[in-house]
MARMARMI-403404 format. One record per residue (C-alpha): residue in one letter; z negated, y negated, x negated; residue number from 0; chain. Coordinates in nm, 2 decimals. Each point is the difference from the previous one (the first is absolute). Example, Ala and Ser with C-alpha at 12.3 -4.5 7.8 and 13.67 -1.06 7.14 Angstrom:
MARMARMI-403404
ATOM residu     pz     py     px num chaine
ATOM      A  -0.78   0.45  -1.23   0      A
ATOM      S   0.07  -0.34  -0.14   1      A
***
This chain:
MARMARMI-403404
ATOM residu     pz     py     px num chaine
ATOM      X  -9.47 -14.21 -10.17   0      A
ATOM      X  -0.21   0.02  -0.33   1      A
ATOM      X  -0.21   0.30   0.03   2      A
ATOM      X  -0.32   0.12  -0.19   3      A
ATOM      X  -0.22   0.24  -0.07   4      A
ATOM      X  -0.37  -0.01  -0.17   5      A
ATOM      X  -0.17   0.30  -0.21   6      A
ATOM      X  -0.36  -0.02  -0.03   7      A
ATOM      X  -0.14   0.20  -0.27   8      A
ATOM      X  -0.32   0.15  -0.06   9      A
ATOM      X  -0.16   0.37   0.08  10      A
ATOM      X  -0.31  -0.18   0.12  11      A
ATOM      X   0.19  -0.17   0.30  12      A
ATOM      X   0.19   0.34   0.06  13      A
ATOM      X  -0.31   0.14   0.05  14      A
ATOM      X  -0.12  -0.26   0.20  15      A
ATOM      X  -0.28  -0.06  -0.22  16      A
ATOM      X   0.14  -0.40   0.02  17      A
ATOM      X   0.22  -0.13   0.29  18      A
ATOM      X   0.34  -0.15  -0.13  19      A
ATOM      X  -0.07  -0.37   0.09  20      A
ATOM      X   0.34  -0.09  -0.17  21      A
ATOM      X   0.27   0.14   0.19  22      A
ATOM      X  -0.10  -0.16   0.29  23      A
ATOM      X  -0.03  -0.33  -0.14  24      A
ATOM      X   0.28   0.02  -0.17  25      A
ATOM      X   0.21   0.13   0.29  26      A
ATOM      X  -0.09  -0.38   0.20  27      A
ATOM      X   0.09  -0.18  -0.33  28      A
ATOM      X   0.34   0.16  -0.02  29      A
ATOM      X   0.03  -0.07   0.37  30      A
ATOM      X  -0.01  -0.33  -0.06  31      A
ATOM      X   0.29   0.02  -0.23  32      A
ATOM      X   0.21   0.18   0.23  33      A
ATOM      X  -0.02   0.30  -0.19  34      A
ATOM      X  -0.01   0.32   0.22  35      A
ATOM      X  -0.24   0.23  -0.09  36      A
ATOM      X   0.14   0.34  -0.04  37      A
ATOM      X  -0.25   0.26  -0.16  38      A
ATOM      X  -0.37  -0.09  -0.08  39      A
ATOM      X  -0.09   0.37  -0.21  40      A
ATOM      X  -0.35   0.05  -0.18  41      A
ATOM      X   0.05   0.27  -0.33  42      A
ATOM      X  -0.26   0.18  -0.27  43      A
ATOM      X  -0.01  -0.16  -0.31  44      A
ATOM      X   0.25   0.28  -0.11  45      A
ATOM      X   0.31  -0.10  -0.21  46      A
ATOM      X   0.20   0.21   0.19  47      A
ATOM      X  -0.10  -0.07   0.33  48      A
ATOM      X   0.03  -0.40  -0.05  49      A
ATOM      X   0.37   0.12  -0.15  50      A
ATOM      X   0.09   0.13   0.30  51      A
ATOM      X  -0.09  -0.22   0.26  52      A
ATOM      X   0.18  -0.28  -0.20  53      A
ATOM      X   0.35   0.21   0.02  54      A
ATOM      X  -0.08   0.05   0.34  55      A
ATOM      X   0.02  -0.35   0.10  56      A
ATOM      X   0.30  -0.05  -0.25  57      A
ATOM      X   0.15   0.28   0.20  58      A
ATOM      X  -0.10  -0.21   0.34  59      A
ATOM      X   0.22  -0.29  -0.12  60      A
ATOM      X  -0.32  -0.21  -0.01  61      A
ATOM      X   0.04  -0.36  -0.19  62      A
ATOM      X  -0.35  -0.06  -0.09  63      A
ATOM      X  -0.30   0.25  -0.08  64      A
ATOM      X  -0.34  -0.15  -0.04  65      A
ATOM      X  -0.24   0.23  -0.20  66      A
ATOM      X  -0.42  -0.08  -0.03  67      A
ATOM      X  -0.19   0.19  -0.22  68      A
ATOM      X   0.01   0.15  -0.35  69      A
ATOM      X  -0.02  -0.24  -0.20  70      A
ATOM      X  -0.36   0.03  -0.16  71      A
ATOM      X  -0.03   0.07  -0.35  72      A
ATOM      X  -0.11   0.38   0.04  73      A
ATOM      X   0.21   0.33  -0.08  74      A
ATOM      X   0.08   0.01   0.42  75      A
ATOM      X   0.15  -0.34   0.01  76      A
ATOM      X   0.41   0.09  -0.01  77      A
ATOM      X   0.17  -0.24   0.19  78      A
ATOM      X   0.09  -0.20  -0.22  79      A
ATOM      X   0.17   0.31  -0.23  80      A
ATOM      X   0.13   0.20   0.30  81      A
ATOM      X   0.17  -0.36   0.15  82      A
ATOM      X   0.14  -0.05  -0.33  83      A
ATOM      X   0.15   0.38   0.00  84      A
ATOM      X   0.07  -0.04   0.31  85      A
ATOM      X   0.26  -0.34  -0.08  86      A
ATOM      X   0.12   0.15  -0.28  87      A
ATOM      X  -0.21  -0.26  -0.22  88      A
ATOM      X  -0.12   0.10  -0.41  89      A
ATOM      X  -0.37  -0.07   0.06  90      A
ATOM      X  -0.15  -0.29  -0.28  91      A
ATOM      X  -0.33  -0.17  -0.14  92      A
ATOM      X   0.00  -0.33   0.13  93      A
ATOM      X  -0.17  -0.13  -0.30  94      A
ATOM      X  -0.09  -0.38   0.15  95      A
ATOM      X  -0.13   0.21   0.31  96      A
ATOM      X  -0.23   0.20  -0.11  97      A
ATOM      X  -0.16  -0.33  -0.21  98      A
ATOM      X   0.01  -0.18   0.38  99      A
ATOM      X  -0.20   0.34   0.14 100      A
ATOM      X  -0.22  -0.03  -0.32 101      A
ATOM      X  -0.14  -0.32   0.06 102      A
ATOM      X  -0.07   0.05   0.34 103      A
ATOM      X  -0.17   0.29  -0.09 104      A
ATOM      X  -0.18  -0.13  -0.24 105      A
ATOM      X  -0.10  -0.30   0.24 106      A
ATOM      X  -0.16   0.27   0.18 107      A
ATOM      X  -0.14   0.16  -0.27 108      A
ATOM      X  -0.38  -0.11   0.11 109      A
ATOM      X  -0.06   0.30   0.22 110      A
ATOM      X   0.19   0.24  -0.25 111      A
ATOM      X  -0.28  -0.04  -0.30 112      A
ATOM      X   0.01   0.37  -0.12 113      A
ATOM      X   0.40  -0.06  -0.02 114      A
ATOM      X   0.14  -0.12  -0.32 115      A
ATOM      X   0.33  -0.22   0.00 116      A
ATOM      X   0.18   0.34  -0.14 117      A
ATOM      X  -0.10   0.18   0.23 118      A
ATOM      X   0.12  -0.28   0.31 119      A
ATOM      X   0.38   0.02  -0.22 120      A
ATOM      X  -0.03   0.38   0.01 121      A
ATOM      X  -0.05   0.02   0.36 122      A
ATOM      X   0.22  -0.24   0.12 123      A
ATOM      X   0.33  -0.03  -0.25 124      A
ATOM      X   0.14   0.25   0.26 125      A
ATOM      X   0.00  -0.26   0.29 126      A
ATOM      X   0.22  -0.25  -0.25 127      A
ATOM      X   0.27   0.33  -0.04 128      A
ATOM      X   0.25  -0.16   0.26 129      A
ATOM      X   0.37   0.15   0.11 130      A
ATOM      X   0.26  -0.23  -0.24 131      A
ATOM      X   0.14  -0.28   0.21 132      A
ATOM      X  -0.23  -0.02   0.24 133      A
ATOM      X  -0.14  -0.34   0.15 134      A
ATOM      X  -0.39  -0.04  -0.11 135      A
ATOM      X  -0.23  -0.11   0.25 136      A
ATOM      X  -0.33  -0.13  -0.16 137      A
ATOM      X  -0.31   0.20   0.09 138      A
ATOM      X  -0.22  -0.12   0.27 139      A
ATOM      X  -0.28   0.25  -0.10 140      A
ATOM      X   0.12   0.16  -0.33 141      A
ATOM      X   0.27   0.20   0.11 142      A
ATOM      X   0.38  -0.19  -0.01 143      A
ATOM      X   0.19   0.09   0.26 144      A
ATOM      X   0.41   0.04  -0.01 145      A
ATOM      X   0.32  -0.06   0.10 146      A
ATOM      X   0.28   0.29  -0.08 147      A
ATOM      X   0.37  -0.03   0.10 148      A
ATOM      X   0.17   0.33   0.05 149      A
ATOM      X   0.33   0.14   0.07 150      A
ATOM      X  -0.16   0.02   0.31 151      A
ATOM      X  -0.30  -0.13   0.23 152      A
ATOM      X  -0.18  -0.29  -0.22 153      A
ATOM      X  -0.33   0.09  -0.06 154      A
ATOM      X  -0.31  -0.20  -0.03 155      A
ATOM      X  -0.29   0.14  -0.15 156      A
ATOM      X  -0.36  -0.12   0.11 157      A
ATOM      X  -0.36   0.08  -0.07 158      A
ATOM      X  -0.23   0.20   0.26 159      A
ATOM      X  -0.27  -0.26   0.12 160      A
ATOM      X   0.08  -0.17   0.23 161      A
ATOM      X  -0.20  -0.34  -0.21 162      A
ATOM      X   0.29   0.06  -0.22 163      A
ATOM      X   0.27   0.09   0.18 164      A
ATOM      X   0.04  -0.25   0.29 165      A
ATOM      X   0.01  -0.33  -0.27 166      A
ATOM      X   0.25   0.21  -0.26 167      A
ATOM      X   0.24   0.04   0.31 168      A
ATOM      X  -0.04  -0.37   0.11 169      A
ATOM      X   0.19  -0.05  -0.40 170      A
ATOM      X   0.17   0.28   0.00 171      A
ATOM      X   0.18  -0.15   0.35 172      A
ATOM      X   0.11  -0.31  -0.17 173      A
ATOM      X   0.10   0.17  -0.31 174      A
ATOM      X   0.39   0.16  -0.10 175      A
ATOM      X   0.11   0.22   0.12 176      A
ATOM      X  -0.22   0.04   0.29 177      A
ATOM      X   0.05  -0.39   0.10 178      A
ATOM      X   0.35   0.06   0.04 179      A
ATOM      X  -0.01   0.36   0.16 180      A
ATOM      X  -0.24  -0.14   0.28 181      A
ATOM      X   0.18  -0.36   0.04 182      A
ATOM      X   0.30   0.26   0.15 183      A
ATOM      X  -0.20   0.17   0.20 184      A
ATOM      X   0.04  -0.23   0.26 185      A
ATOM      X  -0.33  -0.01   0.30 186      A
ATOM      X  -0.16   0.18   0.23 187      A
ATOM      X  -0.20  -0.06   0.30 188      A
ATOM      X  -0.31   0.17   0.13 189      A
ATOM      X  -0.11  -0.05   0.36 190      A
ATOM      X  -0.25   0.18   0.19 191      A
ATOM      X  -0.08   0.07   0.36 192      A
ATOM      X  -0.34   0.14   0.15 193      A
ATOM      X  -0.04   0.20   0.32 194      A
ATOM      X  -0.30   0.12   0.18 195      A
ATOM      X  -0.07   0.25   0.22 196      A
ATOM      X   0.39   0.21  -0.03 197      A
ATOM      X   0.04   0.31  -0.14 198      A
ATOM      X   0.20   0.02  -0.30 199      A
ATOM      X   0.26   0.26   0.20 200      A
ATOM      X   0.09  -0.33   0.22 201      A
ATOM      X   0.07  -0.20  -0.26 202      A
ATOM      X   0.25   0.26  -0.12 203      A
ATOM      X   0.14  -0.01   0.36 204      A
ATOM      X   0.02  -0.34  -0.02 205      A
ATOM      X   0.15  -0.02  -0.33 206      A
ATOM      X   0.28   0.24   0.10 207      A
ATOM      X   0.09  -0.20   0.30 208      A
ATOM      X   0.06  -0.34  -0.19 209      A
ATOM      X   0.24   0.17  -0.18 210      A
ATOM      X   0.20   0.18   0.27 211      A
ATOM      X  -0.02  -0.35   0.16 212      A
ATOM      X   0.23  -0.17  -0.33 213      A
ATOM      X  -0.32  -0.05  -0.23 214      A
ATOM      X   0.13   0.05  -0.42 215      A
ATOM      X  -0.34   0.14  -0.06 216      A
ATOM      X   0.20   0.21  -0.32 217      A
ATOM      X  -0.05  -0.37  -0.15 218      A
ATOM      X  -0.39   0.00   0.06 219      A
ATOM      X  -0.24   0.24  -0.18 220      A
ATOM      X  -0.28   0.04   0.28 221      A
ATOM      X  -0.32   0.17  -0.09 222      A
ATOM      X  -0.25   0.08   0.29 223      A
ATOM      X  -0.34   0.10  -0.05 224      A
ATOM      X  -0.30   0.05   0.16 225      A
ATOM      X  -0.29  -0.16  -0.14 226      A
ATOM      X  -0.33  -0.05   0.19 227      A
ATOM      X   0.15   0.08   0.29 228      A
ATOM      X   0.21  -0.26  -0.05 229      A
ATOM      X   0.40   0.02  -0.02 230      A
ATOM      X   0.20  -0.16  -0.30 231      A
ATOM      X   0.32  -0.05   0.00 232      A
ATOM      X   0.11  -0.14  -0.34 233      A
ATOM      X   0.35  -0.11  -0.05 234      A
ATOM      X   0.17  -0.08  -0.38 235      A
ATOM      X   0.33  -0.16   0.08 236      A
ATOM      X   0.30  -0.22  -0.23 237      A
ATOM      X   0.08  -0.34   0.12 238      A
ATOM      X   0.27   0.06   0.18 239      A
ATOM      X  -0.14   0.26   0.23 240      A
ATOM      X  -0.23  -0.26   0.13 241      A
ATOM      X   0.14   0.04   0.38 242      A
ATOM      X   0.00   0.33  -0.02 243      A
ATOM      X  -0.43   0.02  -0.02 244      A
ATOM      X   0.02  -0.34   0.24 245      A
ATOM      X   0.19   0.24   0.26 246      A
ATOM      X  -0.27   0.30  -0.12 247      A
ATOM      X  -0.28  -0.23   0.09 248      A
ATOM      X   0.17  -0.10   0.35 249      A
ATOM      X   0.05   0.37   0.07 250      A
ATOM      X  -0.37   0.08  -0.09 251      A
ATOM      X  -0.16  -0.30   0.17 252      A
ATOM      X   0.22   0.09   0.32 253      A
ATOM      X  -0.14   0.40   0.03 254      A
ATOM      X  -0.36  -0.13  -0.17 255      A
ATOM      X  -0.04  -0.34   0.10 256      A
ATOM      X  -0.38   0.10   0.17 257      A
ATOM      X  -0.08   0.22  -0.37 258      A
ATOM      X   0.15  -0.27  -0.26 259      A
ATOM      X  -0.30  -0.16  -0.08 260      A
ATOM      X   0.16  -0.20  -0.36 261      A
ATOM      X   0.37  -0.09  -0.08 262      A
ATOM      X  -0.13  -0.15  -0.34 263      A
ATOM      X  -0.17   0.29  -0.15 264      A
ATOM      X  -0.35  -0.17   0.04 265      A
ATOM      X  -0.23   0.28   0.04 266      A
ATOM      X  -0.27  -0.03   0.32 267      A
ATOM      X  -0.23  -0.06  -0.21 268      A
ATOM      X   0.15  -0.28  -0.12 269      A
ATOM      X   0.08  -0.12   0.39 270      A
ATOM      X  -0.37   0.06   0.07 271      A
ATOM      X  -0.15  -0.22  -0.26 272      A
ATOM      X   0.25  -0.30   0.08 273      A
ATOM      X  -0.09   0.06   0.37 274      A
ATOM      X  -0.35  -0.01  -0.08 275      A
ATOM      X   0.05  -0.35  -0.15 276      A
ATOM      X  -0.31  -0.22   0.14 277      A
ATOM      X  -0.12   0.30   0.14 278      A
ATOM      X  -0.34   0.24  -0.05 279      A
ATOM      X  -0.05   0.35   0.05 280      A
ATOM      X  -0.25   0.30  -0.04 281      A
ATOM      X   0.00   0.36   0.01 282      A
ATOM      X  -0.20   0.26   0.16 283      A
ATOM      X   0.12   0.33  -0.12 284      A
ATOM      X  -0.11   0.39   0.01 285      A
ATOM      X   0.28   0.29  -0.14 286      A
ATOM      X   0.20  -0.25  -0.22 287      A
ATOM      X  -0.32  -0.06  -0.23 288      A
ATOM      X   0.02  -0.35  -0.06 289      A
ATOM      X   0.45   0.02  -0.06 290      A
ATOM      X   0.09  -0.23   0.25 291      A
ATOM      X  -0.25  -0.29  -0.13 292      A
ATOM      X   0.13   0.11  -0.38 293      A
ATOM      X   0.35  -0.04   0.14 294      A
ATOM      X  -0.04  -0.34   0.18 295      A
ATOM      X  -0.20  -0.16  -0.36 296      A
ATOM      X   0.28   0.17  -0.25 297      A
ATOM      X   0.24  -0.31   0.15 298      A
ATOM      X  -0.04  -0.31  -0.30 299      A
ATOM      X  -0.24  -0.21   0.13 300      A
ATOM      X  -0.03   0.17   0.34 301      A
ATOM      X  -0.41   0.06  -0.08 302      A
ATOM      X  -0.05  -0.36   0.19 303      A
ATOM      X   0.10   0.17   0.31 304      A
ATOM      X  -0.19   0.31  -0.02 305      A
ATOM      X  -0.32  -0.12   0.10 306      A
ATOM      X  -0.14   0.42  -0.08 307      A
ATOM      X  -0.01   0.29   0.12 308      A
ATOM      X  -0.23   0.27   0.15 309      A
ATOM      X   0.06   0.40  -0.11 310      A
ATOM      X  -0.17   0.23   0.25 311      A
ATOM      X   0.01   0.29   0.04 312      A
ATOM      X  -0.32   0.11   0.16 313      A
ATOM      X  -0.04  -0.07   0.39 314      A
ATOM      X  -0.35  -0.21  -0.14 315      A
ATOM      X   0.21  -0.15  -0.23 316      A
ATOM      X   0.24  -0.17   0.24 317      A
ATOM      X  -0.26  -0.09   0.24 318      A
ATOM      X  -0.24  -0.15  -0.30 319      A
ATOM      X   0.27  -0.17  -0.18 320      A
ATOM      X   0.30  -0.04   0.25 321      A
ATOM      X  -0.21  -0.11   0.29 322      A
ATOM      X   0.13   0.33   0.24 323      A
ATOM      X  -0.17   0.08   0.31 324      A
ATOM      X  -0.18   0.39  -0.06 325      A
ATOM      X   0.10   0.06   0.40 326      A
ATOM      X   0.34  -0.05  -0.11 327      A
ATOM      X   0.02   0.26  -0.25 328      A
ATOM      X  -0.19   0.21   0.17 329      A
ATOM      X   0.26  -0.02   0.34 330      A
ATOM      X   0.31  -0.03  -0.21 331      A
ATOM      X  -0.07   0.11  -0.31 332      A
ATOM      X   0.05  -0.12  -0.35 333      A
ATOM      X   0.37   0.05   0.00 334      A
ATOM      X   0.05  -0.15   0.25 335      A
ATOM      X   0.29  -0.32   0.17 336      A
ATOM      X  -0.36  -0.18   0.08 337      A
ATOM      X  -0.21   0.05  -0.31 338      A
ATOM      X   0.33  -0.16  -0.16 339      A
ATOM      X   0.00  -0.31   0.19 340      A
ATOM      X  -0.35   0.01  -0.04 341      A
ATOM      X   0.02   0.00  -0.36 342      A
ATOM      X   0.28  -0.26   0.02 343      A
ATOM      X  -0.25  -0.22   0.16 344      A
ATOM      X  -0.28   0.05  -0.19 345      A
ATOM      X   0.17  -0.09  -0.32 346      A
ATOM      X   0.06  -0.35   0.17 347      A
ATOM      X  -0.32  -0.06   0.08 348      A
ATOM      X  -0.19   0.15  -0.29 349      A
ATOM      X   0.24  -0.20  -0.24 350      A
ATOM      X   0.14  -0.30   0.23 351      A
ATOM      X   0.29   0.05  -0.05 352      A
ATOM      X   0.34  -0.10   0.21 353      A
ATOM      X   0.12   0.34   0.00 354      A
ATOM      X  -0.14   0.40  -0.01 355      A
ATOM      X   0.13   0.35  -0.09 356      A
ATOM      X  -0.22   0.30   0.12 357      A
ATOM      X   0.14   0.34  -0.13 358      A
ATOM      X  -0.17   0.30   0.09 359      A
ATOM      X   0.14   0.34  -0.04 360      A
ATOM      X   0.05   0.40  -0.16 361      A
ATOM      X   0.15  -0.04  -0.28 362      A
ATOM      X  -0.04   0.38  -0.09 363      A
ATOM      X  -0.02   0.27  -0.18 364      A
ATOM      X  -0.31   0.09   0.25 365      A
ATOM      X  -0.17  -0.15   0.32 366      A
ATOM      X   0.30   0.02   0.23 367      A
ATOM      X  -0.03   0.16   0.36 368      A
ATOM      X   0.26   0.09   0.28 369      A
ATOM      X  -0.02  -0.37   0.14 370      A
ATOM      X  -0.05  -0.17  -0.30 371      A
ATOM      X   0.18   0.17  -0.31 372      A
ATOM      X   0.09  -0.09  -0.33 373      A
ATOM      X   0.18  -0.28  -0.03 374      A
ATOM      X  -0.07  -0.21   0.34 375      A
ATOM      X  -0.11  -0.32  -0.10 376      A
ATOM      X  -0.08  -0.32   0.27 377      A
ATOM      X   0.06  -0.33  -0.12 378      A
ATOM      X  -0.05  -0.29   0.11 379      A
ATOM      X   0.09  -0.37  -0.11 380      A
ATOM      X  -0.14  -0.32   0.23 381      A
ATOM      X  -0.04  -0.36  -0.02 382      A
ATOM      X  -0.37  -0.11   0.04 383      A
ATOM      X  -0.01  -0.10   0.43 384      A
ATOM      X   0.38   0.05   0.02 385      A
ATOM      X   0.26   0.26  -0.03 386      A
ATOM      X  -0.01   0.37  -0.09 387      A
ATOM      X   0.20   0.30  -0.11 388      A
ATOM      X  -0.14   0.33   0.01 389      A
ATOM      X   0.18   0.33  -0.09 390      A
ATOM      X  -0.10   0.34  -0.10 391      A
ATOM      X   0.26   0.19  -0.20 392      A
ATOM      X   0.06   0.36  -0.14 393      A
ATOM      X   0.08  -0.02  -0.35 394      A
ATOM      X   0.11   0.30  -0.17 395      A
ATOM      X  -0.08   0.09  -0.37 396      A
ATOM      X  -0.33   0.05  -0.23 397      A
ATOM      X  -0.33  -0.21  -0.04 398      A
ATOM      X   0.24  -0.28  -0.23 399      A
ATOM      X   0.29   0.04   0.20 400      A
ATOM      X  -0.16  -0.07   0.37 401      A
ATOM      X  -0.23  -0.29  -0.18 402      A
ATOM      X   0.28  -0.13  -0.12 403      A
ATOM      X   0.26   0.00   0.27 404      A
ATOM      X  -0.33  -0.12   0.23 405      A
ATOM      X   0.02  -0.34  -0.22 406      A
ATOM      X   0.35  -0.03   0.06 407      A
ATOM      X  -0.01   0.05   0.34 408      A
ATOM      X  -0.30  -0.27  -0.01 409      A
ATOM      X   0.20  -0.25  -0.21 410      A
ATOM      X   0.30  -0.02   0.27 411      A
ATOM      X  -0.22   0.01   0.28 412      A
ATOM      X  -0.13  -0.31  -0.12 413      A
ATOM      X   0.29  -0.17  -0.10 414      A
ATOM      X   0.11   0.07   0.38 415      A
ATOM      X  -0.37  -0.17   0.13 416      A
ATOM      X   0.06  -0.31  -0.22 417      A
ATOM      X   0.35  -0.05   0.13 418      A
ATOM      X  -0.11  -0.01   0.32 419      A
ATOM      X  -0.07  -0.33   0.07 420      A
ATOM      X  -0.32  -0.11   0.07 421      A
ATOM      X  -0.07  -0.17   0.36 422      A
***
């Protein structure tokens, strides 16, 4: 197995000032080599620190380290000298380089008036001072980017923005050495299940019981997570262990078979805008603020199903705009199973559309009472003059967390409602 590790360099992403967007993109590239990633590490633009996060992945036995950042043409920019150090490499003035960064500079010398051409050399002969031996790749931006056999991992050097960064590693992938390391690597797979409605503690129940019943699952590398209230289980696996997730699958689907809602990684919200194919909807909503109509409309295209939406909060509000009865606030209340159908209906009607969601709830922090506290939401999804589902929930969790999670819940009840089939 070829393994890898990425270094992402800069004190303002260590601070979280700017959120690394490279490691992450680069972790599904090298995925799609077949490179495992071993070690994604974000260091201060500190000689010393960049030094020894490199010998720790030398240490690690790690084939391949990928390093963004550094490479700008001011006094903090030292990846370049500290990779050289690092592979042992006398560090040179690339001579035709620094001409190739010169005209690009001066190309862009329109917005630099005040600079002279001097000055543009001054600044920037340090980005054409490359380890000796090393494998030039062209700038995208101005900064060239590198590729630096050592004695151990091979290391390939790559500007910080991502503009840069993600067309320099497209070349750097089908450039020696790299071509050949990753042509090795061999493949790996990446397959994805979805659960709702399980607690992650199950799944680990479940996950220990396919093993005990002759599962390899030492030749998988499961991740679960919780996200949305939704459960992911993501699975990297080699070729060859392909009956070994077909056999996890079987052993999921057999404990899960009423929770497994996708086999294919498709997310619901993906399953709800193919179901709603030829179909219109509108919403009626109160504590989610307008989320689940933003959620429907941020599907590609999904807009010509979303007839609108009505956000109401105030009890005039949903009578005025979402056509509810006052007597049936004023019996049940606004949080209520009935306002919820009633908003479902009145989103029909007020938009004709096919289909309506009416959301009413407490969302928190304040407003919640013994019988209705934070977090109890009734929803409701309903075909115009057909079929219904109504449920009211307790969802744990702040304001975000409960409007959320009430989306969620909303999105698979009415994947459920359009698989039922219509009379």
């Amino acid at each position: 197995m070829t393994r890898a590790g990425i270094l992402v360099t800069g004190n303002e992403v260590l601070s979280g000032a700017i959120a690394d967007r490279n490691g992450p993109w680069l972790s599904e590239r090298l995925r799609g080599h077949g490179v495992e990633l071993a070690h994604t590490m974000v260091v201060a633009d500190r000689p010393a620190d960049l030094r020894a996060a490199l010998e720790f992945l030398a240490r690690e036995g790690i084939d391949l380290v990928i390093t963004s950042g550094g490479l700008g043409p001011t006094a903090d920019d030292l990846t370049a000298e500290v990779v050289g150090q690092f592979a042992g490499r006398e560090l040179r003035l690339d001579a035709a380089l620094e001409q190739r960064i010169l005209a690009i500079l001066l190309r862009n010398r329109a917005g630099w008036r005040s600079y002279s051409e001097e000055a543009l050399r001054a600044g920037n002969r340090k980005q054409a001072i490359v380890p000796a031996g090393a494998t030039i790749l062209e700038p995208v931006g101005t900064a060239p980017g590198l590729i630096v056999q050592s004695e151990g991992p091979l290391v390939v050097v790559l500007p910080g923005p991502p503009s840069e960064l993600r067309p320099m590693w497209a070349t750097a992938a089908g450039t020696e050495p790299l071509s050949g390391l990753l042509a090795r690597a061999g493949a790996l797979e990446q397959r994805m299940l979805r659960l709702f409605g399980v607690p992650e503690s199950e799944i680990a129940l479940s996950l220990e019981a396919i093993e005990r019943d002759g599962t390899a699952l030492d030749r998988l590398e499961i991740t679960t997570c919780l996200r949305r209230g939704e459960i992911e289980i993501a699975t990297v696996f080699a070729p060859a262990a392909r009956g070994d997730y077909d056999a996890l699958v079987a052993g999921i689907r057999a404990r899960h078979d009423d929770r497994l809602f996708s086999e294919d990684g498709a997310s619901i919200d993906d399953q709800v805008a193919e179901l709603l194919t030829g179909r219109t909807i509108a919403v009626a909503e109160s504590c989610t603020g307008g989320l689940m109509a933003g959620r429907l409309t941020d599907r590609a295209g999904s807009s010509a199903y979303v007839l609108g939406g009505v956000v109401a909060y105030s009890n005039a509000a949903k009578t005025g705009f979402a056509d509810v009865r006052p007597e049936l606030i004023e019996r049940y209340g606004a949080v209520s199973a009935e306002v919820a159908a009633a908003l479902a209906d009145g989103a029909t009607a007020r938009f004709g559309a096919q289909l309506g969601i009416g959301i009413t709830g407490v969302a928190g922090p304040g407003g919640g009472s013994v019988d209705k506290p934070v977090g109890m939401v009734c929803l409701s999804v309903a075909r115009l003059g057909g079929a219904r589902i109504d449920r009211t929930v307790q969802l744990p969790g702040d304001r975000g967390t409960v409007r959320e999670r009430t989306t969620t819940v909303t999105m698979h009840l009415l994947r459920r409602l359009l698989l039922t089939p219509e009379p």
